[in-house]
VOFI-792526 format. One line per field, with one value per residue (C-alpha): residue in three letters; x, y, z. Coordinates in steps of 0.05 Angstrom, whole numbers. Each point is the difference from the previous one (the first is absolute). Layout:
# VOFI-792526
type = ALA,... $
px = X,... $
py = Y,... $
pz = Z,... $
This chain:
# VOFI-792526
type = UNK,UNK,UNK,UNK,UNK,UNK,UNK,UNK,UNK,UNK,UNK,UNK,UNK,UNK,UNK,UNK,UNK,UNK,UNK,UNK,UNK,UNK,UNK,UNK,UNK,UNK,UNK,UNK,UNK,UNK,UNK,UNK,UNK,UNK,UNK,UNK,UNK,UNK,UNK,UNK,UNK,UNK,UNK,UNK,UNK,UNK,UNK,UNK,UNK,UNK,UNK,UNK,UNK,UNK,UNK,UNK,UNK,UNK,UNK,UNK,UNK,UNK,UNK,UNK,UNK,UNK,UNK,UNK,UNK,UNK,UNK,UNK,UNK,UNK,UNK,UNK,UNK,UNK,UNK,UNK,UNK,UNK,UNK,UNK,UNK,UNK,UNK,UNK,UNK,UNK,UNK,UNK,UNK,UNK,UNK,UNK,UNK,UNK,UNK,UNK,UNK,UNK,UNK,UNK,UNK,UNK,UNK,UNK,UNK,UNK,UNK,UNK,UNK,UNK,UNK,UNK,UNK,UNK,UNK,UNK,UNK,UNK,UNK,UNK,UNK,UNK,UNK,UNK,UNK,UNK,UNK,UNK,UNK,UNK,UNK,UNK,UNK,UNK,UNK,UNK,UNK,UNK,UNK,UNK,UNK,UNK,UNK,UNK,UNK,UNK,UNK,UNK,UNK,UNK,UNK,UNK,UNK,UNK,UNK,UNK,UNK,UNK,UNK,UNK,UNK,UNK,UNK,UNK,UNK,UNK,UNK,UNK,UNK,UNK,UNK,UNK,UNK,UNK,UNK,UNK,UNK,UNK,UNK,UNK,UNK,UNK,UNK,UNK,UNK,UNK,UNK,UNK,UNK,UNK,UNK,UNK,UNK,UNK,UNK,UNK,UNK,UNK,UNK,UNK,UNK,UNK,UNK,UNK,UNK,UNK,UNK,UNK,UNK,UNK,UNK,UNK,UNK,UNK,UNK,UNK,UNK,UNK,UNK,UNK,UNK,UNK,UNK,UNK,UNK,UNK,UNK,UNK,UNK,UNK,UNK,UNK,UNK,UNK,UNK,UNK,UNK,UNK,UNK,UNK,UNK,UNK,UNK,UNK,UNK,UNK,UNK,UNK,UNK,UNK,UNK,UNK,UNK,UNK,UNK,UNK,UNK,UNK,UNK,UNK,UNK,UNK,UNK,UNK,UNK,UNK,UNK,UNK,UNK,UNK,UNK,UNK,UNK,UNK,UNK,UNK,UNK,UNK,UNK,UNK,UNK,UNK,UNK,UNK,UNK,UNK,UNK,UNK,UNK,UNK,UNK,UNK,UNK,UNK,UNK,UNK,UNK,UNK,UNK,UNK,UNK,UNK,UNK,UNK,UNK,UNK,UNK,UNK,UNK,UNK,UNK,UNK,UNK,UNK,UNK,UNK,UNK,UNK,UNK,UNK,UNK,UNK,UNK,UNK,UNK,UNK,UNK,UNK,UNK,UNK,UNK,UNK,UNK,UNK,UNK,UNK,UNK,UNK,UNK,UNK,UNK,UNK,UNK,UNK,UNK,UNK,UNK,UNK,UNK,UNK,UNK,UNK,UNK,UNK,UNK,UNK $
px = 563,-50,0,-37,-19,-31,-33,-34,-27,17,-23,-51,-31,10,-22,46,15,-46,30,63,-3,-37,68,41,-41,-20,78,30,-50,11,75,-5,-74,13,8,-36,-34,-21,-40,12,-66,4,69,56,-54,-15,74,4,-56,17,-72,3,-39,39,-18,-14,-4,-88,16,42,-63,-35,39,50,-58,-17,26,7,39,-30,52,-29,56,15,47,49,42,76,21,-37,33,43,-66,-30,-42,-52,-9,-13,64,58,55,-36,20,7,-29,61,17,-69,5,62,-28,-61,52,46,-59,-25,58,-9,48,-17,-48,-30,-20,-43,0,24,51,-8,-22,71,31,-26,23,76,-5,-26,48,64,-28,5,-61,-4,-29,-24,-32,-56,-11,-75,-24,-41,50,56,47,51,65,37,-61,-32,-69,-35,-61,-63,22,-26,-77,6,13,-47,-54,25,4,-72,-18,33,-36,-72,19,11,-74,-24,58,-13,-71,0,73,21,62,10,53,11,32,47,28,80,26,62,19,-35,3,-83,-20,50,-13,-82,7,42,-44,-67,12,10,24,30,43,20,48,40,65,-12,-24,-53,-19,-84,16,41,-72,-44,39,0,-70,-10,31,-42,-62,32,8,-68,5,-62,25,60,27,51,28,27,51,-26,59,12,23,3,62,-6,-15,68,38,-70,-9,-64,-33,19,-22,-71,-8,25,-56,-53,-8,-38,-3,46,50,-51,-50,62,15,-80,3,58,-19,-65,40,16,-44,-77,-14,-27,44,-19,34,-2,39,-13,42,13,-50,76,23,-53,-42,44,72,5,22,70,3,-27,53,63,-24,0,68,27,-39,38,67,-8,-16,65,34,-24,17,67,9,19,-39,9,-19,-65,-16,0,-25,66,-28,-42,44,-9,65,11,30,30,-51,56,13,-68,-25,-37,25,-55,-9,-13,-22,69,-16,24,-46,-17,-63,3,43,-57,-57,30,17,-75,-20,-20,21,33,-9,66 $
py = -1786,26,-1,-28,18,-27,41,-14,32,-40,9,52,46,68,59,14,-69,11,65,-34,-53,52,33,-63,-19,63,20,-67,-1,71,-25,-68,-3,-76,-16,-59,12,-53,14,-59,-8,7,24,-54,-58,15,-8,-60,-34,29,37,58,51,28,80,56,68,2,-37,61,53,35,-38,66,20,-75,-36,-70,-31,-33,-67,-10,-15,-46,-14,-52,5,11,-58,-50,21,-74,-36,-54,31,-61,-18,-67,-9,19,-21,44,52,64,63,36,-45,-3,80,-15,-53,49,49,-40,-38,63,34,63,57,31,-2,59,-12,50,-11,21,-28,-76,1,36,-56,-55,54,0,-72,-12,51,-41,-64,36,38,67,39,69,20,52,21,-8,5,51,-14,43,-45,-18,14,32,48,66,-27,-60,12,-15,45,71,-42,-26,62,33,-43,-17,77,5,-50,38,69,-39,-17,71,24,-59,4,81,-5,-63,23,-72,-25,-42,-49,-3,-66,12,-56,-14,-62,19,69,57,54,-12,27,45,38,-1,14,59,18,-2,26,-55,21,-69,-40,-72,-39,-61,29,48,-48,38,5,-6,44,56,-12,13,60,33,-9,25,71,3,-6,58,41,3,-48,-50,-51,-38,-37,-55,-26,-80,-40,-65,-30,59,-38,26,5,-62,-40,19,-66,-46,-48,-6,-47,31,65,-34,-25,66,41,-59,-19,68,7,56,42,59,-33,-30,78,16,-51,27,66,-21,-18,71,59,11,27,-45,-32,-32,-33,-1,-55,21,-56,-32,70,42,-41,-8,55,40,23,68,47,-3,-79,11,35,-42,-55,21,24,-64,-44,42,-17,-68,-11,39,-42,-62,31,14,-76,34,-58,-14,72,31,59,52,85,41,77,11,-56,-72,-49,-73,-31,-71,-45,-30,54,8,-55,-19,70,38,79,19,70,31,38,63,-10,80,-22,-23,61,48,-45,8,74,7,-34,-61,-59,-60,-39,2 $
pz = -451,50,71,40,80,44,57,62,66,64,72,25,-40,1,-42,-60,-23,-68,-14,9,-49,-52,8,-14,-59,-36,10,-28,-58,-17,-17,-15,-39,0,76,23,72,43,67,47,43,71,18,3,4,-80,-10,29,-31,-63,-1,-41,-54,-57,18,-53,-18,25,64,29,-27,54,55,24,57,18,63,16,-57,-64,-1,78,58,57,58,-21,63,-11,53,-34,-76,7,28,-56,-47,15,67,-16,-38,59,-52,-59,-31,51,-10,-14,-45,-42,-5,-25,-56,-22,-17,-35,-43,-18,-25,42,-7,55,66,28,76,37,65,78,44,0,-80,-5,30,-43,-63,22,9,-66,-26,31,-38,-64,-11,-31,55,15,62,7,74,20,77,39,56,-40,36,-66,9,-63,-15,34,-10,-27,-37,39,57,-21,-19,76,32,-41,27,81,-1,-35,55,60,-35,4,82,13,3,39,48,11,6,58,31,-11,-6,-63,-19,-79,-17,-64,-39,9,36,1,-13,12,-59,-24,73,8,-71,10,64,-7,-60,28,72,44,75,17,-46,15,-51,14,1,60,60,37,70,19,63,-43,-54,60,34,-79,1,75,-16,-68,47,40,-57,-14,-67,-4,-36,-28,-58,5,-57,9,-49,4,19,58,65,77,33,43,-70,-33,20,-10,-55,-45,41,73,-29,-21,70,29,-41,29,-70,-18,-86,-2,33,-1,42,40,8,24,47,36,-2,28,74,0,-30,6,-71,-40,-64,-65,-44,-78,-50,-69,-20,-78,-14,3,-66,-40,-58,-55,11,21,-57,26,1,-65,-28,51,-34,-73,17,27,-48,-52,28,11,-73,-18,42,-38,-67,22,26,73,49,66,20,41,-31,53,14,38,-12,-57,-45,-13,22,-8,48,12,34,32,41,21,2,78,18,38,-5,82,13,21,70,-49,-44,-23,6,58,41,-34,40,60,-8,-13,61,-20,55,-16,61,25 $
Protein backbone atom coordinates (compact mmCIF):
# COMPACT_ATOMS: atom_id res chain seq x y z
CA UNK A 1 0.00 0.00 0.00
CA UNK A 2 1.58 3.37 -0.50
CA UNK A 3 2.12 6.10 1.76
CA UNK A 4 1.00 8.92 1.85
CA UNK A 5 2.49 12.45 3.52
CA UNK A 6 1.43 15.24 3.95
CA UNK A 7 3.84 18.28 4.23
CA UNK A 8 3.55 21.81 5.01
CA UNK A 9 5.62 24.99 5.86
CA UNK A 10 4.23 27.05 8.82
CA UNK A 11 5.19 30.49 10.19
CA UNK A 12 7.82 32.83 8.67
CA UNK A 13 9.66 32.12 5.88
CA UNK A 14 13.07 31.52 5.81
CA UNK A 15 15.53 30.41 3.18
CA UNK A 16 15.86 26.55 2.88
CA UNK A 17 12.34 25.54 3.25
CA UNK A 18 12.17 24.42 -0.72
CA UNK A 19 15.34 22.62 -0.51
CA UNK A 20 13.93 21.05 2.41
CA UNK A 21 10.89 19.58 1.11
CA UNK A 22 12.92 18.58 -2.34
CA UNK A 23 14.80 16.49 0.25
CA UNK A 24 11.66 14.94 1.82
CA UNK A 25 10.16 14.10 -1.45
CA UNK A 26 12.91 13.14 -3.82
CA UNK A 27 14.19 10.85 -0.70
CA UNK A 28 10.74 9.16 0.03
CA UNK A 29 10.06 8.60 -3.71
CA UNK A 30 13.42 7.27 -4.34
CA UNK A 31 12.26 4.27 -1.86
CA UNK A 32 8.80 4.21 -2.01
CA UNK A 33 8.13 5.17 -6.07
CA UNK A 34 4.42 5.10 -5.00
CA UNK A 35 4.30 7.77 -2.13
CA UNK A 36 1.48 10.07 -2.37
CA UNK A 37 2.57 13.84 -1.40
CA UNK A 38 0.26 16.38 -0.43
CA UNK A 39 1.37 20.13 0.05
CA UNK A 40 -1.09 21.79 2.45
CA UNK A 41 -1.30 25.60 1.39
CA UNK A 42 -0.35 28.14 3.74
CA UNK A 43 1.15 26.43 6.76
CA UNK A 44 -1.33 24.97 9.38
CA UNK A 45 -4.29 27.15 7.87
CA UNK A 46 -4.25 24.58 4.65
CA UNK A 47 -4.53 21.81 7.19
CA UNK A 48 -7.23 23.04 8.75
CA UNK A 49 -9.31 23.84 5.88
CA UNK A 50 -8.39 20.82 4.29
CA UNK A 51 -6.76 22.92 1.25
CA UNK A 52 -4.22 21.04 -0.37
CA UNK A 53 -2.27 20.04 -3.93
CA UNK A 54 -1.28 16.48 -4.49
CA UNK A 55 2.78 17.39 -5.19
CA UNK A 56 5.07 15.58 -7.82
CA UNK A 57 8.24 14.72 -9.06
CA UNK A 58 8.29 18.52 -11.59
CA UNK A 59 7.05 20.59 -8.67
CA UNK A 60 10.41 20.02 -6.67
CA UNK A 61 12.62 20.83 -10.28
CA UNK A 62 14.70 23.84 -10.11
CA UNK A 63 13.40 24.81 -6.62
CA UNK A 64 16.98 23.80 -4.46
CA UNK A 65 18.26 27.71 -4.99
CA UNK A 66 14.71 29.29 -4.53
CA UNK A 67 13.52 31.02 -1.25
CA UNK A 68 10.21 31.70 0.04
CA UNK A 69 8.33 28.41 -0.09
CA UNK A 70 6.08 27.13 -3.01
CA UNK A 71 2.91 25.70 -0.56
CA UNK A 72 3.02 29.65 0.91
CA UNK A 73 2.89 30.04 5.00
CA UNK A 74 1.16 31.91 7.72
CA UNK A 75 1.09 32.66 11.44
CA UNK A 76 -1.55 30.48 13.02
CA UNK A 77 -0.64 31.50 16.57
CA UNK A 78 0.02 28.51 19.02
CA UNK A 79 -2.33 30.12 21.90
CA UNK A 80 -5.20 30.28 19.82
CA UNK A 81 -4.73 26.23 18.46
CA UNK A 82 -8.18 25.43 20.88
CA UNK A 83 -9.88 28.81 19.54
CA UNK A 84 -13.08 27.91 17.07
CA UNK A 85 -12.09 27.37 13.71
CA UNK A 86 -15.07 29.90 12.71
CA UNK A 87 -15.44 32.79 14.59
CA UNK A 88 -18.89 32.92 14.13
CA UNK A 89 -19.48 29.46 15.38
CA UNK A 90 -17.94 29.68 19.33
CA UNK A 91 -19.23 26.08 19.91
CA UNK A 92 -17.63 24.78 16.34
CA UNK A 93 -15.32 22.75 15.72
CA UNK A 94 -11.70 24.15 17.15
CA UNK A 95 -8.77 24.44 15.27
CA UNK A 96 -6.94 21.73 16.83
CA UNK A 97 -9.50 19.70 16.38
CA UNK A 98 -10.17 20.41 12.45
CA UNK A 99 -6.24 19.64 11.90
CA UNK A 100 -7.04 16.78 13.58
CA UNK A 101 -10.21 15.81 11.13
CA UNK A 102 -8.10 16.76 7.73
CA UNK A 103 -5.71 14.20 8.79
CA UNK A 104 -7.83 11.56 9.70
CA UNK A 105 -10.26 12.06 6.39
CA UNK A 106 -7.37 11.90 4.42
CA UNK A 107 -5.75 8.89 5.55
CA UNK A 108 -2.28 10.46 6.09
CA UNK A 109 0.60 8.43 7.26
CA UNK A 110 2.54 10.90 8.15
CA UNK A 111 2.86 14.96 8.43
CA UNK A 112 5.89 16.68 7.75
CA UNK A 113 5.87 20.25 9.51
CA UNK A 114 8.51 22.81 8.69
CA UNK A 115 8.52 25.36 10.82
CA UNK A 116 10.27 27.41 14.07
CA UNK A 117 9.38 27.50 17.61
CA UNK A 118 5.61 28.12 17.86
CA UNK A 119 4.95 25.83 14.50
CA UNK A 120 6.90 23.16 16.72
CA UNK A 121 4.44 23.55 19.26
CA UNK A 122 1.32 22.99 17.34
CA UNK A 123 3.54 19.61 15.80
CA UNK A 124 3.92 18.01 19.36
CA UNK A 125 0.42 18.81 20.03
CA UNK A 126 -0.76 17.23 17.03
CA UNK A 127 1.63 14.47 17.62
CA UNK A 128 0.05 13.75 21.38
CA UNK A 129 -3.50 13.51 19.58
CA UNK A 130 -2.21 10.76 17.44
CA UNK A 131 -0.59 12.18 14.52
CA UNK A 132 2.40 10.85 12.86
CA UNK A 133 4.72 13.65 13.22
CA UNK A 134 8.14 14.69 12.26
CA UNK A 135 9.60 17.97 12.89
CA UNK A 136 12.03 19.85 10.61
CA UNK A 137 13.69 22.91 12.39
CA UNK A 138 13.23 26.12 10.21
CA UNK A 139 14.06 29.78 11.74
CA UNK A 140 16.78 32.35 11.05
CA UNK A 141 16.70 32.91 14.84
CA UNK A 142 18.63 29.40 15.36
CA UNK A 143 16.85 29.37 18.62
CA UNK A 144 15.55 25.32 18.57
CA UNK A 145 16.49 23.50 21.22
CA UNK A 146 17.65 19.75 20.39
CA UNK A 147 19.72 20.97 17.25
CA UNK A 148 23.14 22.99 16.64
CA UNK A 149 21.58 24.98 13.88
CA UNK A 150 18.28 25.37 12.17
CA UNK A 151 18.42 25.93 8.59
CA UNK A 152 17.79 29.50 7.54
CA UNK A 153 20.58 30.73 9.84
CA UNK A 154 23.82 30.48 7.66
CA UNK A 155 21.39 32.44 4.47
CA UNK A 156 20.72 35.24 7.29
CA UNK A 157 24.11 35.73 8.34
CA UNK A 158 25.25 35.57 5.02
CA UNK A 159 23.23 38.53 4.18
CA UNK A 160 23.14 40.84 7.80
CA UNK A 161 26.91 40.33 7.34
CA UNK A 162 26.66 41.33 3.47
CA UNK A 163 24.61 44.25 4.92
CA UNK A 164 27.06 45.21 7.81
CA UNK A 165 30.09 44.77 4.80
CA UNK A 166 28.02 47.47 2.50
CA UNK A 167 27.93 50.02 5.95
CA UNK A 168 31.53 49.83 6.27
CA UNK A 169 32.52 52.23 3.40
CA UNK A 170 29.91 54.76 4.16
CA UNK A 171 30.63 54.63 7.83
CA UNK A 172 34.71 55.11 7.11
CA UNK A 173 34.30 57.67 4.65
CA UNK A 174 31.66 60.13 6.97
CA UNK A 175 33.25 58.83 10.52
CA UNK A 176 29.69 58.08 11.50
CA UNK A 177 28.59 55.92 13.87
CA UNK A 178 26.03 53.42 12.54
CA UNK A 179 23.57 51.18 14.32
CA UNK A 180 22.80 47.89 12.21
CA UNK A 181 19.52 46.50 13.36
CA UNK A 182 19.72 42.51 13.05
CA UNK A 183 16.67 40.37 13.29
CA UNK A 184 16.31 38.15 16.71
CA UNK A 185 13.63 38.98 19.28
CA UNK A 186 14.72 36.88 21.54
CA UNK A 187 18.06 35.46 21.31
CA UNK A 188 20.90 36.82 19.95
CA UNK A 189 23.04 34.24 17.77
CA UNK A 190 22.05 36.10 13.95
CA UNK A 191 23.91 39.41 15.33
CA UNK A 192 26.33 37.81 17.15
CA UNK A 193 27.57 35.42 14.08
CA UNK A 194 27.39 38.47 11.31
CA UNK A 195 28.63 40.56 13.53
CA UNK A 196 31.57 38.69 14.43
CA UNK A 197 31.88 37.77 10.75
CA UNK A 198 31.79 41.02 9.11
CA UNK A 199 33.73 43.22 11.66
CA UNK A 200 31.43 44.81 13.86
CA UNK A 201 33.14 46.74 17.01
CA UNK A 202 29.97 46.75 19.18
CA UNK A 203 27.72 43.80 19.65
CA UNK A 204 24.37 44.04 21.43
CA UNK A 205 22.16 40.72 21.87
CA UNK A 206 19.38 40.20 24.31
CA UNK A 207 20.96 38.00 26.58
CA UNK A 208 23.79 40.42 27.68
CA UNK A 209 21.88 43.70 29.03
CA UNK A 210 23.93 46.65 27.93
CA UNK A 211 24.71 49.86 29.42
CA UNK A 212 24.32 53.37 26.89
CA UNK A 213 27.08 55.01 29.16
CA UNK A 214 29.57 51.79 28.95
CA UNK A 215 28.32 52.19 24.59
CA UNK A 216 29.37 55.82 24.72
CA UNK A 217 32.71 55.53 26.82
CA UNK A 218 33.66 52.44 24.07
CA UNK A 219 33.02 54.75 21.51
CA UNK A 220 34.87 57.80 23.36
CA UNK A 221 38.31 55.88 23.46
CA UNK A 222 37.79 54.66 19.68
CA UNK A 223 37.69 58.45 18.91
CA UNK A 224 40.99 58.70 20.94
CA UNK A 225 42.57 56.09 19.13
CA UNK A 226 42.37 57.73 16.10
CA UNK A 227 39.47 55.29 14.52
CA UNK A 228 36.81 57.41 12.40
CA UNK A 229 34.10 55.44 12.57
CA UNK A 230 32.17 52.62 14.27
CA UNK A 231 29.89 49.73 13.69
CA UNK A 232 27.38 48.51 16.22
CA UNK A 233 25.70 45.55 15.64
CA UNK A 234 21.93 45.38 17.52
CA UNK A 235 19.70 42.06 18.21
CA UNK A 236 16.47 43.37 17.83
CA UNK A 237 15.30 42.26 20.90
CA UNK A 238 18.72 43.82 22.76
CA UNK A 239 17.44 45.68 25.98
CA UNK A 240 19.36 48.36 28.33
CA UNK A 241 20.07 47.56 31.74
CA UNK A 242 17.35 49.67 33.30
CA UNK A 243 14.74 47.73 30.82
CA UNK A 244 15.61 44.17 32.21
CA UNK A 245 12.62 43.97 34.75
CA UNK A 246 10.07 46.10 32.15
CA UNK A 247 7.22 44.53 30.43
CA UNK A 248 6.41 44.93 26.60
CA UNK A 249 4.35 47.77 27.01
CA UNK A 250 6.49 49.78 29.81
CA UNK A 251 9.43 49.11 27.58
CA UNK A 252 7.36 50.74 24.49
CA UNK A 253 6.72 53.77 26.60
CA UNK A 254 10.25 53.77 27.98
CA UNK A 255 11.78 53.85 24.24
CA UNK A 256 8.99 56.96 23.60
CA UNK A 257 7.43 54.65 21.19
CA UNK A 258 10.53 54.89 18.72
CA UNK A 259 10.14 51.74 15.78
CA UNK A 260 13.02 49.87 17.04
CA UNK A 261 15.52 49.32 19.67
CA UNK A 262 18.25 50.69 17.27
CA UNK A 263 16.82 54.03 16.96
CA UNK A 264 15.86 53.67 20.81
CA UNK A 265 19.82 53.13 21.05
CA UNK A 266 20.57 56.56 18.66
CA UNK A 267 18.48 58.45 20.64
CA UNK A 268 20.23 57.77 23.80
CA UNK A 269 23.43 58.03 22.50
CA UNK A 270 22.48 61.29 21.11
CA UNK A 271 22.31 62.86 25.09
CA UNK A 272 25.83 62.03 25.17
CA UNK A 273 28.37 62.06 22.15
CA UNK A 274 28.76 64.75 19.33
CA UNK A 275 29.47 62.41 16.33
CA UNK A 276 26.82 61.99 14.38
CA UNK A 277 24.87 58.29 14.26
CA UNK A 278 22.67 56.59 11.71
CA UNK A 279 20.76 53.97 11.84
CA UNK A 280 20.07 51.11 9.27
CA UNK A 281 17.08 48.22 9.55
CA UNK A 282 17.49 45.94 6.70
CA UNK A 283 14.68 44.06 8.08
CA UNK A 284 12.49 40.88 6.34
CA UNK A 285 15.69 41.67 3.48
CA UNK A 286 18.00 39.09 6.13
CA UNK A 287 15.49 36.04 5.21
CA UNK A 288 14.60 36.29 2.00
CA UNK A 289 16.74 35.26 -1.87
CA UNK A 290 18.34 31.56 -2.21
CA UNK A 291 19.75 29.49 0.68
CA UNK A 292 23.33 29.81 1.02
CA UNK A 293 25.22 26.75 -0.33
CA UNK A 294 25.46 25.48 3.18
CA UNK A 295 21.60 25.78 3.90
CA UNK A 296 21.52 24.16 0.74
CA UNK A 297 23.14 21.19 1.59
CA UNK A 298 21.69 21.24 5.91
CA UNK A 299 18.61 21.02 4.32
CA UNK A 300 19.04 18.20 1.85
CA UNK A 301 20.55 16.51 4.80
CA UNK A 302 17.72 16.89 7.15
CA UNK A 303 15.03 16.60 4.49
CA UNK A 304 16.75 13.19 3.95
CA UNK A 305 16.37 12.14 7.50
CA UNK A 306 13.05 13.13 8.05
CA UNK A 307 11.87 10.95 5.23
CA UNK A 308 13.85 8.00 6.81
CA UNK A 309 12.20 8.64 9.71
CA UNK A 310 8.79 8.28 8.08
CA UNK A 311 9.79 5.08 6.36
CA UNK A 312 10.85 3.65 9.46
CA UNK A 313 7.33 4.69 11.21
CA UNK A 314 9.69 6.66 14.04
CA UNK A 315 7.12 10.02 14.53
CA UNK A 316 6.99 12.30 17.06
CA UNK A 317 10.64 13.30 16.46
CA UNK A 318 12.35 16.87 15.08
CA UNK A 319 14.95 15.94 13.02
CA UNK A 320 17.97 17.70 14.35
CA UNK A 321 22.20 18.65 13.19
CA UNK A 322 24.71 17.75 16.59
CA UNK A 323 28.31 17.83 14.60
CA UNK A 324 28.26 17.02 11.13
CA UNK A 325 25.25 14.16 11.74
CA UNK A 326 21.55 14.29 11.53
CA UNK A 327 19.54 13.21 15.06
CA UNK A 328 15.92 12.89 15.76
CA UNK A 329 14.87 13.86 18.65
CA UNK A 330 11.56 13.65 20.73
CA UNK A 331 9.45 16.85 20.20
CA UNK A 332 8.40 16.32 23.57
CA UNK A 333 11.42 17.21 24.96
CA UNK A 334 11.82 20.17 23.02
CA UNK A 335 9.05 21.32 22.50
CA UNK A 336 8.67 25.56 23.74
CA UNK A 337 12.32 25.08 24.77
CA UNK A 338 14.38 28.16 23.58
CA UNK A 339 18.22 27.86 22.49
CA UNK A 340 19.76 31.30 24.45
CA UNK A 341 23.26 32.19 23.55
CA UNK A 342 25.16 30.60 26.58
CA UNK A 343 27.56 33.55 27.93
CA UNK A 344 30.36 30.68 26.80
CA UNK A 345 29.38 30.57 23.72
CA UNK A 346 33.05 29.86 21.77
CA UNK A 347 31.87 32.24 19.71
CA UNK A 348 31.21 34.44 21.86
CA UNK A 349 34.67 34.30 24.33
CA UNK A 350 36.60 34.66 20.74
CA UNK A 351 34.55 38.25 20.18
CA UNK A 352 35.54 39.47 23.15
CA UNK A 353 39.14 38.29 23.03
CA UNK A 354 39.18 40.20 19.74
CA UNK A 355 37.98 43.31 21.18
CA UNK A 356 34.76 43.48 20.23
CA UNK A 357 32.37 45.16 23.20
CA UNK A 358 29.34 43.75 24.40
CA UNK A 359 27.90 46.51 26.29
CA UNK A 360 28.39 45.29 29.58
Amino acid sequence: MALKVGMLTSGGDAQGLNSTMRGVSRALWNKEPDTKILGFLNGYLGLMRSDYRHMRDHDFSGVLTLGGTILGTSRQPFKMINDPLHEDEPEGISRLEAMVQTYKDLGLDALVVLGGGGSQKTANVLSQAGCNIIHLPKTIDNDLSGTEMSFGFQSAVNIATQVIDGIHTTATSHGRVFIVEIMGNKVGWLALHAGVASGADVILIPEIPYDPIKIFQALQSRQKEKKRFTIIAIAEGAISIDEINMNKDERKAHRKNVSSVAYHLQNQLADLMVQETRVCVPGHFQRGGSPSAFDRVLTTKLGVEAANAVLEGDFGKMIGIAGQKTIRVSLEEVSGKTKYVPLDDPVLLAARQVGIFFGD
